[in-house]
C-alpha positions in Angstrom: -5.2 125.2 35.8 -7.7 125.6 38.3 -7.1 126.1 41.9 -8.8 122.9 44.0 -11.6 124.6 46.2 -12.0 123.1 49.7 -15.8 122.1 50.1 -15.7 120.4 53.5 -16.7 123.1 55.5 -19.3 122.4 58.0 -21.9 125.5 59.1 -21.1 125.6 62.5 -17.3 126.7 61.7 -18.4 128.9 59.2 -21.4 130.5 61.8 -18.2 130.4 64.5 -16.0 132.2 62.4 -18.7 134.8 61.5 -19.3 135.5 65.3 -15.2 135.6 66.0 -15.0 138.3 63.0 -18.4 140.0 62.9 -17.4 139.3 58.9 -20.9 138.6 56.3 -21.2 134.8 56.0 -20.2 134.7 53.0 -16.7 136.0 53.1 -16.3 133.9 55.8 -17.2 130.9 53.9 -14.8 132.1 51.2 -11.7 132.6 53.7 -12.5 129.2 55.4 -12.3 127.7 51.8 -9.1 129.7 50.7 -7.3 127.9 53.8 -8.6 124.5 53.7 -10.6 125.3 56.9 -7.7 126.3 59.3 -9.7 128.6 61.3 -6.4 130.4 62.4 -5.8 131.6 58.8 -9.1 132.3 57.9 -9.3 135.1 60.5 -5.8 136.1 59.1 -7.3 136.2 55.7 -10.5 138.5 57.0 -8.3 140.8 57.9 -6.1 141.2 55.4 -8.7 141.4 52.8 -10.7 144.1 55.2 -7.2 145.8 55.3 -7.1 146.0 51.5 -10.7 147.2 50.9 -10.0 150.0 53.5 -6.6 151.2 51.5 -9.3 151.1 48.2 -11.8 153.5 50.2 -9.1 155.5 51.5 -9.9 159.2 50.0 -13.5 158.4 49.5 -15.9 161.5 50.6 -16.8 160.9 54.1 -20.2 163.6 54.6 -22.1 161.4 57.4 -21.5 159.8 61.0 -22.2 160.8 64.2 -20.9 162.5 67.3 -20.1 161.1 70.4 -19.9 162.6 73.8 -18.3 160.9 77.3 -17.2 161.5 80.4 -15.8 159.4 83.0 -15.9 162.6 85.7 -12.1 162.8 85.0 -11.9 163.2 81.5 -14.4 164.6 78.9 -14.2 163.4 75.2 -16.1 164.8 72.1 -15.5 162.9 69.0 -16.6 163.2 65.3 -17.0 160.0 63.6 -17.9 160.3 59.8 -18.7 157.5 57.1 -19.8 157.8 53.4 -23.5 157.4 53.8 -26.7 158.0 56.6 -27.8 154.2 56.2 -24.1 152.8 57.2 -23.8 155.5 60.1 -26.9 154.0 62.1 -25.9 150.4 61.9 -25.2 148.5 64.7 -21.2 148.1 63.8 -20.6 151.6 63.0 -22.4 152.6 66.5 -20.8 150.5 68.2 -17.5 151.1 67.2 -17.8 155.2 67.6 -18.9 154.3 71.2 -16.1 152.0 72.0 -13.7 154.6 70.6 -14.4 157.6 72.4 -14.7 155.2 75.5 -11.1 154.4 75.0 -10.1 157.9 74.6 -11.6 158.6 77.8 -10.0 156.1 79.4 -6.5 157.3 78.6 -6.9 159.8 80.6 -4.8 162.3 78.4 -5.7 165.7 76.8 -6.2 165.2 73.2 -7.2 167.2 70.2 -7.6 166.8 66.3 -4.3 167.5 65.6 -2.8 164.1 67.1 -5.3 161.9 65.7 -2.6 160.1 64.1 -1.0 159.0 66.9 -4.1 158.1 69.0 -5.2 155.5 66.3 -1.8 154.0 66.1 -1.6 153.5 69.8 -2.3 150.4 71.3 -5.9 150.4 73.1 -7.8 149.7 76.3 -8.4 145.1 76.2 -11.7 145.8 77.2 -13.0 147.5 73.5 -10.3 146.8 71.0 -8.2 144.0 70.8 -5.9 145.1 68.4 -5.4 149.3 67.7 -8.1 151.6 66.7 -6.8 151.8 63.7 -7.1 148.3 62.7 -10.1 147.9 64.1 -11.5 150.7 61.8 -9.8 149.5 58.7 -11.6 146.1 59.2 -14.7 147.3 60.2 -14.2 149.9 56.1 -14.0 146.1 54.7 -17.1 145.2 56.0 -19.0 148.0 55.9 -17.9 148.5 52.9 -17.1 152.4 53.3 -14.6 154.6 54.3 -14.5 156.0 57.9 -12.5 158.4 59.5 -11.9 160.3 62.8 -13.0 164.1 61.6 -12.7 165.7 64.7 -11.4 164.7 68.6 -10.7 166.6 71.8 -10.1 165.2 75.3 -10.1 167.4 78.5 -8.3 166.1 81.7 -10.4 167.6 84.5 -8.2 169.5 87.4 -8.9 169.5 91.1 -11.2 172.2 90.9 -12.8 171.7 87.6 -16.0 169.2 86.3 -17.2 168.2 83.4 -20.6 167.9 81.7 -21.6 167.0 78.0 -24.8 166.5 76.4 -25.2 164.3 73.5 -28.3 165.6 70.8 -31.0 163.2 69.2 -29.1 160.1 70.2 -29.2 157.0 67.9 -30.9 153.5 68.9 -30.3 154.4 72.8 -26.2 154.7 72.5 -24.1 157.5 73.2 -23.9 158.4 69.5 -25.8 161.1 68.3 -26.2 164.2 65.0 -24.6 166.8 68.1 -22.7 166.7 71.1 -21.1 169.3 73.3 -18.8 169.8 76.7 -18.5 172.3 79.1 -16.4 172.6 81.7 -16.7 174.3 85.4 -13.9 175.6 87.7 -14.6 176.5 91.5 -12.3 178.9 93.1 -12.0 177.3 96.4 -11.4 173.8 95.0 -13.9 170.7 95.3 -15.8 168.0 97.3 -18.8 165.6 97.0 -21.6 168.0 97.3 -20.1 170.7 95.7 -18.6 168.1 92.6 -22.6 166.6 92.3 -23.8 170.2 92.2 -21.7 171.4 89.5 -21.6 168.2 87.3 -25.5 168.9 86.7 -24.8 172.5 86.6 -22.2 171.7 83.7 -25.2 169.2 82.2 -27.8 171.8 81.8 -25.0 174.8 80.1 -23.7 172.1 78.3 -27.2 171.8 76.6 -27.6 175.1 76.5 -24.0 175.3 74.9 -24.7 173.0 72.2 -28.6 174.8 71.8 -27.0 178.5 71.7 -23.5 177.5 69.4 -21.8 181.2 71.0 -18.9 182.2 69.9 -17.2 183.7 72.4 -18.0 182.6 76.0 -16.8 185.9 77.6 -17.4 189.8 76.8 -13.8 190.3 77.4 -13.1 187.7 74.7 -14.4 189.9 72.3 -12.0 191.2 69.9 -11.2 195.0 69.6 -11.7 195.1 66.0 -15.6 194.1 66.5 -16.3 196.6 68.6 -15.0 199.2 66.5 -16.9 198.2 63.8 -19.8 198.1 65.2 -18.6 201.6 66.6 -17.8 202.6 63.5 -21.2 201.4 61.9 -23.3 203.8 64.5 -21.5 206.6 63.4 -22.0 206.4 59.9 -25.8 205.5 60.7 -26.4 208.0 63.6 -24.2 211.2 62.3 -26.7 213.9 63.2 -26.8 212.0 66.7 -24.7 214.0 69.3 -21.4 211.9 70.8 -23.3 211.3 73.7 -26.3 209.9 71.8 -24.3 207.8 69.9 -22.4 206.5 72.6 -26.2 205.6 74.0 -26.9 203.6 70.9 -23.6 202.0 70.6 -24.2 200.4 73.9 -27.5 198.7 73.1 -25.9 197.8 70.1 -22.9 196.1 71.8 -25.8 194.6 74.3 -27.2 193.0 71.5 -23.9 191.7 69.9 -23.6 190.0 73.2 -26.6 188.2 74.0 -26.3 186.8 70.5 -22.9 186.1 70.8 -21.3 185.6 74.2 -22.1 183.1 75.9 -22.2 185.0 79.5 -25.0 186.9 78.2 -27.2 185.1 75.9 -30.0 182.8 77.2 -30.3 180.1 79.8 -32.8 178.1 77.5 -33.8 175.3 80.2 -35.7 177.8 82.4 -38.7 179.1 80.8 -40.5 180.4 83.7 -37.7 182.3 84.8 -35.7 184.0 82.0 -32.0 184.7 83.1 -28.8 184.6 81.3 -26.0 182.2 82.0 -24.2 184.3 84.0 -27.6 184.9 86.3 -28.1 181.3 85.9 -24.4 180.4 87.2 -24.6 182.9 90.1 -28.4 181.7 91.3 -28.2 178.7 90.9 -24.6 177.7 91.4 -22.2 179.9 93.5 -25.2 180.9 95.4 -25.9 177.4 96.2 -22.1 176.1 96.9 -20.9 179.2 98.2 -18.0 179.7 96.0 -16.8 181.3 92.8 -17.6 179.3 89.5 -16.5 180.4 86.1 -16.5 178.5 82.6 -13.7 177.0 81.3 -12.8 174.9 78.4 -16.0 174.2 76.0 -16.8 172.8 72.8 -19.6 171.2 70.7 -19.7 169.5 67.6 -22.6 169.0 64.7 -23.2 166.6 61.7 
């Protein structure tokens, strides 16, 4: 026995429905005829059918996406948002829904990292992007898209009284905030913070933050540098240099360690976005900071992120 479908459905409810649920026309045409054209239901079916496609993509490789990068001067968030394929990650939905999220991460105005994801999708969100939890939202928008999306990576910074922010986001996509590269660096003043001083550093924390994502250090202080490197590099100069005398050696092993540096820390290597002037970060931060402000700056918390 066939099921009776319901035919009197006129175009406007169907295009009304589309625009409430952002659902193709189709299945909307198909959940206004499963419920006999309660609109109420329909939306109720959408979902629960763009619940059950996302549990059937759960698991599926997710290799694309995009990163996104804000800052609301209080808080700085850098999020990874991945999909299944390149075409789906520069859609209009996906875009739009990796800029709303890391605008709502912002807005909490908590310190987050990858390891509470969980909990930051389950929560519910900020009126003003999601109306119902992140979560939901991205389960609905794995039904229409028709892929599976996850959160890869997230960390959120809560700025103190005498820190800034500033993030750079990488060959942005259709003019959003979403792009293949994103990074955030942090600034801390010694003496604390005003206007003038806050306007200063924020671009100051702009341009490093560019050069931070450019440079990809890994450490961002020589003192961060563990014991064991140095001895191997120590270690390598004697084996290579053993006629040398100590002295010699201990020549060499300097430049050596020089040049581990300025490929490595982050004090030392390059300021890229001064080609007429070549400095390092550290000259760049004294110059053109500190000097400027007249107080101490140093770098704090940093990170970047790449597709």
């Amino acid at each position: 026995m066939f099921r009776k479908i319901y035919t009197n459905i006129s175009i406007q409810l169907i295009k009304q429905l589309r625009e409430v649920s952002g659902s193709p026309i189709n299945d909307c045409k198909k959940a206004l005829e499963s419920t006999e054209g309660n609109f109420e239901k329909a939306i109720q079916y959408l979902k629960e059918r763009g619940l059950a496609q996302a549990e059937k993509k759960l698991g599926n490789q997710t290799k694309q996406g995009v990163i996104v990068a804000f800052t609301n001067n209080k808080v700085a968030a850098l999020a990874e948002i991945n999909c299944e394929t390149d075409f789906v990650a520069r859609t209009n939905e996906f875009l739009e829904f990796s800029t709303n999220f890391i605008k709502t991460i912002v807005n909490q105005e908590k310190d987050f990292n990858s390891s509470n994801i969980d909990s930051v999708l389950k929560q519910s969100q900020n009126q003003a992007y999601f109306e119902t939890s992140i979560d939901d939202k991205r389960k609905q928008l794995v039904g229409k898209l028709q892929e599976n999306i996850v959160i890869g990576n997230l960390n959120a910074f809560v700025a103190t009284n005498n820190s800034v922010f500033g993030v750079y986001q990488h060959n942005c996509l259709k003019n959003t905030i979403c792009g293949l590269g994103g990074s955030v660096v942090e600034l801390i003043t010694e003496q604390g913070l005003n206007d003038v001083k806050s306007q200063i550093l924020r671009e100051g924390a702009n341009n490093l933050a560019v050069t931070y994502l450019g440079l990809k250090p890994r450490f961002l202080y020589e003192n961060e540098v563990a014991s064991d490197v140095v001895d191997q590099i120590r270690k390598e100069v004697q084996k290579e240099f053993v006629s040398k005398t100590a002295q010699q050696q201990n020549f060499i092993l300097k430049g050596k360690l020089q040049n581990y540096y300025s490929d490595n820390v982050f004090e030392h290597q390059e300021y890229i976005l001064n080609e007429d002037e070549p400095q390092t970060i550290k000259q760049y931060i004294k110059k053109e900071l500190e000097d400027v402000i007249k107080d101490k700056v140093k770098i704090g918390r940093c990170l970047y992120l790449t597709i």
